[in-house]
N, C-alpha and C positions, 0 to 999 in steps of 0.2 A: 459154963456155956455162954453167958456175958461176956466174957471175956474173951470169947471165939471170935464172934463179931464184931466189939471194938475193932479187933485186928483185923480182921479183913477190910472195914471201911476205909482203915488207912493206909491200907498196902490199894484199893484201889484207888482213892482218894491221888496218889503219889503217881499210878503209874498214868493216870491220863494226864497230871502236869509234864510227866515226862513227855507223853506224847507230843504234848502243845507244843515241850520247848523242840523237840525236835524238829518238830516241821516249821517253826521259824528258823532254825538255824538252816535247814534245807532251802527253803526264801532267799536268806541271804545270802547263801551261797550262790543261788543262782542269779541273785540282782547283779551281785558281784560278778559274776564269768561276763554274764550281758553286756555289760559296761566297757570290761577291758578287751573282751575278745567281739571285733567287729564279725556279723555276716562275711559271707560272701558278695551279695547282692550291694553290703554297705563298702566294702574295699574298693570294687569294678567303679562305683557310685567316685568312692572319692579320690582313683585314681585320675578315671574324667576331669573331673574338677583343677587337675593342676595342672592338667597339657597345655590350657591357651596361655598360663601365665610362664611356660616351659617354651611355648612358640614367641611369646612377646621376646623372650631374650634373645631366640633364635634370630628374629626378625632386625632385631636391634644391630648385632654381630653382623649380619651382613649388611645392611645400611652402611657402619663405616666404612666394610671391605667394598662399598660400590660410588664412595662420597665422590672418590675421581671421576666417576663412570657417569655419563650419560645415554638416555634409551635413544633410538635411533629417529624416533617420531621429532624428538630434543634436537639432535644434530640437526635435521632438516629444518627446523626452527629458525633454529640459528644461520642457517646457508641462508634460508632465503630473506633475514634481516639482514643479512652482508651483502647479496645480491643488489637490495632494493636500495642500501645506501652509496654502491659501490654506482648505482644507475642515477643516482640523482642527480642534476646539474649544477652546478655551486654558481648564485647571481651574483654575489660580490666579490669583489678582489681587488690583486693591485698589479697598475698596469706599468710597464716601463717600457720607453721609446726612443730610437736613437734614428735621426734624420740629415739629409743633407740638401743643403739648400741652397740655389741659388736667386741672391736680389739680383734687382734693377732698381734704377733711379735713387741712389740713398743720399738724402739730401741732395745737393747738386751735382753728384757726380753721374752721370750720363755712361755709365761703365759697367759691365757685368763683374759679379765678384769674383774673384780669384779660387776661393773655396770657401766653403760654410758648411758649419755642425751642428745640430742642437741634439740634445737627448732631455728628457725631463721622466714626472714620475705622476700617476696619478691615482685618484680610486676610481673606481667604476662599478656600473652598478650594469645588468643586463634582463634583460625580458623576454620570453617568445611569444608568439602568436600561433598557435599550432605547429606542423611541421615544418613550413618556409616561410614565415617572416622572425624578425628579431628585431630588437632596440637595442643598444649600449649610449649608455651613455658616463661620459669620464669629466674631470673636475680635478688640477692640480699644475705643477711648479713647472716652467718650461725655459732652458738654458739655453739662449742662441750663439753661435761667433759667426762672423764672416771675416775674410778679407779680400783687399783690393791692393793691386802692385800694379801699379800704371806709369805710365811715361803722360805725364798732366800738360807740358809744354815745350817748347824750345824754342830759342833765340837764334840767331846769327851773328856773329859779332866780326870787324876786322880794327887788330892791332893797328898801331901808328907805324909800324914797320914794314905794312902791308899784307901780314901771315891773315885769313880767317880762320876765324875757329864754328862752334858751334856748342850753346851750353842746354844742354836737357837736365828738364827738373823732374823726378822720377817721385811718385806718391805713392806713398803705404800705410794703409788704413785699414785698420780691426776694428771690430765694437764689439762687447761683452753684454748680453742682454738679456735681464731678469724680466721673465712673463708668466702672468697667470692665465692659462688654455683651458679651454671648454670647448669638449666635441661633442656631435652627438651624429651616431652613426645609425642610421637604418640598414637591414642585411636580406637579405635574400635567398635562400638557400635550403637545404633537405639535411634533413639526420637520419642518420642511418640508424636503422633498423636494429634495438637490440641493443644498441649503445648509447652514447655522450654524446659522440662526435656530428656536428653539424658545419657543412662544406659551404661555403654563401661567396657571393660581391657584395660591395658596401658602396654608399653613398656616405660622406661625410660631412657638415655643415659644422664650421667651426666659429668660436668669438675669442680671438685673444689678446686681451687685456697688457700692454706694455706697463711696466712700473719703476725698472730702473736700468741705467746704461751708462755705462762707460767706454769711449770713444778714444781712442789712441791715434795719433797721426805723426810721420814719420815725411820729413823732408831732404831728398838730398837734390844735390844742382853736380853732374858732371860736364865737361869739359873734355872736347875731343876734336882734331883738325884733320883734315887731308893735305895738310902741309907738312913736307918733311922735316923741315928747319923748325918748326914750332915744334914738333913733337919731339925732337930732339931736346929741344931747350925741356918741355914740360918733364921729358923722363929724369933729365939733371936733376932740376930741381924736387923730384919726386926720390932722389936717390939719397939726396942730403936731407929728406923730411921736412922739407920746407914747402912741399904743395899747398896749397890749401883745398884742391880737389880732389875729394867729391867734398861738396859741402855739405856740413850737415845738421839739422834744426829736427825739434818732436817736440810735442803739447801734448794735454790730454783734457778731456772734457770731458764732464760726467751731468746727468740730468735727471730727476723726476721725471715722470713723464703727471699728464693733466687728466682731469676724468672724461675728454673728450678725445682723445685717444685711444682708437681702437681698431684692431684689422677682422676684417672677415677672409675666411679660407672656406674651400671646397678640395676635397678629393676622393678620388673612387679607387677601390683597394678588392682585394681580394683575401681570402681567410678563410682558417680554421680553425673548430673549435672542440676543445673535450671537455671533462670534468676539472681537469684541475691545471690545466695549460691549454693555454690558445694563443695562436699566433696572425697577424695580419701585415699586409703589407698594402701600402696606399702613396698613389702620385698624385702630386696637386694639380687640380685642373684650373681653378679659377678663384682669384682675391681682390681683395683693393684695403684701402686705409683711410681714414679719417683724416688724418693731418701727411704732411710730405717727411716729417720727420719718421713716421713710422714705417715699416718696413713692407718693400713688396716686393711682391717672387713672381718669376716667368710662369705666364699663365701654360698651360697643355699644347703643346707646342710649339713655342717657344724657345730657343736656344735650349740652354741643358737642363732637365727636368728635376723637380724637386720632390725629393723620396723621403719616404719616414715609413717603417716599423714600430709595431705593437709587439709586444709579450706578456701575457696575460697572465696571471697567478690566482687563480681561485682561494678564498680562503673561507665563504661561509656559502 
């Protein structure tokens, strides 16, 4: 009967380990499901979680497909910084001028010129004052020619044979002349509305500076009679190359000029102007000169009037 219940001790002794281990292995198996198999609650959770970095790509994708593209707030932008520079008036630039000019009195000769050109080149620089006034003023290199073809004298003369004749000495005279000009122009005038363009008259007060010249002069002496018998004899001798009529002489003379050398001009012009071209045009009204050597032009009128144009080139 000892021997009964040894044995039962340890048949239950046994079955409550087995118990124990059972229900740890049940544990683990369930730590385990827990682990690898998510909720529902935890999927919903961590599908969330990968959308915005699923929209960052999105977002990125169409960034490059829009890099050409701009929004239309952008375009407007843009118009009205084109607008605003497209309205700015540009003050400086460079001005080119081409004039015709007639002197009086150059050196001793007592004679209007024949014809005269200058053109030159300058900067300029300009201002406004609200809608109707303006300043320009220019600073640069100014090329003159004129010339003169006159009939300077004549003689009378009678041969020992008793023929007359009559010898005319005919003068031809250029000068080539390097100056430095300075104008300065007040305008007058309205801008239009909306734009660049400003319509004026001008006043112009000028200082310009002679510094070098070259003078050319051409002499000839003909000969001619209202004698038939002489003219007969002068054509012979004109057939065999043995005239010596027209005779003919030329020098040339070239000069510094001094620092007391200087002309003052005036002229009143009319013009217009935009952003990046202007044009004017101006008659001289009234000069003079420092020394006789220096040159003067027929005041407003005057014989034949003395013109010159501007062309304006904006560039800042």
């Amino acid at each position: 009967m000892a021997f009964g219940f040894a044995q039962e001790f340890v048949v239950t002794t046994d079955s409550a380990a087995a118990a124990k281990a059972e229900q740890d292995s049940i544990a683990a198996v369930t730590t385990t499901d827990t682990t690898a198999v998510p909720t529902e609650s935890q999927a919903v959770a961590e599908a969330d979680s990968t959308k915005p970095a699923e929209t960052d790509k999105a977002d990125t994708a169409g960034s490059k497909k829009m890099r050409n593209k701009i929004t239309y707030a952008d375009y407007q932008e843009k118009a009205i910084r084109k607008a605003k520079k497209r309205s700015k008036t540009m003050h400086h630039g460079l001005s080119l001028t081409s004039a015709t000019y007639n002197d009086k009195n150059y050196w001793h000769m007592d004679h209007d010129a024949t014809w005269g050109m200058g053109m030159g080149m300058y900067y300029f620089y300009r201002h406004y004052f609200g809608n109707y006034l303006g300043v320009q003023g220019r600073i640069g290199a100014l090329y003159r020619y004129s010339r003169w073809t006159f009939d300077a004298d004549e003689q009378e003369g009678k041969l020992s044979t008793g023929e007359t004749y009559t010898l005319t000495h005919e003068l031809d005279r250029k000068y080539y002349n390097f100056s430095a000009d300075m104008p300065l122009t007040g305008k007058l005038g309205y801008h239009i509305k909306g734009t660049t363009t400003f319509l004026y008259t001008s006043l112009t007060l000028g200082l310009t500076k002679p510094i070098y010249e070259l003078t050319d002069t051409e002499n000839r002496l003909y000969i001619s009679s209202k004698n038939s018998k002489l003219n007969k004899d002068l054509s012979l001798i004109e057939s065999s190359n043995a005239n010596p009529f027209p005779a003919y002489e030329s020098h040339q003379t070239n000069k510094f000029f001094y620092m007391d050398d200087w002309e003052t001009n005036s002229w009143i012009g009319l013009g217009i102007e935009s952003r990046l071209i202007s044009f004017e045009i101006q008659m001289f009204a009234f000069g003079g000169a420092t020394q006789n050597a220096n040159h003067r032009f027929h005041n407003i009128g005057q014989g034949t009037p003395t013109w010159r144009m501007f062309l304006d080139f904006s560039i800042r």
